[in-house]
N, C-alpha and C positions, 0 to 999 in steps of 0.2 A: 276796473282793474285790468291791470296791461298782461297780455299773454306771455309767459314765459316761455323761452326757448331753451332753454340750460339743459343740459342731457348731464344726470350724474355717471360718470366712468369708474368701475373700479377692477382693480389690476391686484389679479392674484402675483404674490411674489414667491416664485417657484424657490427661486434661494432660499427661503427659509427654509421652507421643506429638504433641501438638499442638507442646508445644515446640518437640522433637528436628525436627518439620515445619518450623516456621516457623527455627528455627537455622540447618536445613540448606540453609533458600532464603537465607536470609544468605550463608553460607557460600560457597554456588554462585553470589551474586553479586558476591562479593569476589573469589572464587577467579576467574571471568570477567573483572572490572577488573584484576586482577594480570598474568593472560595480556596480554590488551587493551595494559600499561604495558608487558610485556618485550617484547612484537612492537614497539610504535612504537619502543622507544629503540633497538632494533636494525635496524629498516628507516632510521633517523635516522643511527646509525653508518656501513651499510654504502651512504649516498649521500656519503659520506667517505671509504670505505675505497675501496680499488681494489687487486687483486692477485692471486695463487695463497692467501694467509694470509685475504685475504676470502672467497674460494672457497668454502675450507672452512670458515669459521668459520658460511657461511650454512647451510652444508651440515648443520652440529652445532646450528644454531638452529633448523632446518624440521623435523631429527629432535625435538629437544626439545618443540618445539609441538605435532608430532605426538601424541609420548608424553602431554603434556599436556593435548590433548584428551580424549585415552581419558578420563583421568582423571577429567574432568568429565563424562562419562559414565555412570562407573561413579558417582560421586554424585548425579548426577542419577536414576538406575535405582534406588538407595538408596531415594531421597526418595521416588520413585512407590511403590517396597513397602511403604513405612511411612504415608503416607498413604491408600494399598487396604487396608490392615490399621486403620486408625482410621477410615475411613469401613463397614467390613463389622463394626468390632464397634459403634458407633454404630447401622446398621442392624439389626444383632441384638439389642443393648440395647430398641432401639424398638417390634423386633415383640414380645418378650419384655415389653413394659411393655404392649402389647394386650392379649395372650394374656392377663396378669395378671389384669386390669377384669374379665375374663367368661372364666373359665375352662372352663365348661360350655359357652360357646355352639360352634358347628359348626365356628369355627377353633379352639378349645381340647376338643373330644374330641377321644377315639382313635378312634371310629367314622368 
């Protein structure tokens, strides 16, 4: 059987990443305008409402906002990992393309 020479190459595509970046600030600022609209229409209802049935229903809207926070949270901590992960492989790329120019000089030996 004949020896193979084939070297497989694979090519991070930093694009995506940039995308998935700038998507997800979309995203988180839609997802903040959407919050933003259910808060007003329901601080607008409940200077209408008056009751024990308002009570509660603010009581089931501060939990919901709450839980809605998190949310945006947890996408926003999203967003920071994938951008520390496109910015350190961009850094790596960069020193990697030094090291290339001058292989032998004092930052590309092993000595």
């Amino acid at each position: 059987m004949a020896e193979s020479n084939v070297v497989n190459i694979r090519c991070a595509d930093v694009g995506k990443l940039e995308k998935f970046e700038s998507d997800s600030n979309d995203a988180i600022k839609e997802f903040n305008r959407i919050k933003t609209k259910f808060k007003d229409i329901n601080d607008t209802l409940l200077t209408k409402w008056k009751g024990a049935g308002a009570d509660q229903y603010k009581t089931e809207v501060d939990h919901i906002l709450e839980k809605i926070g998190s949310v945006s949270e947890v996408l926003e901590a999203i967003n920071n990992s994938v951008k520390s992960i496109k910015d350190t492989y961009n850094q790596i790329d960069e020193d990697l393309g030094k090291f290339n120019e001058n292989p032998t000089s004092e930052e590309g030996s092993d000595s």
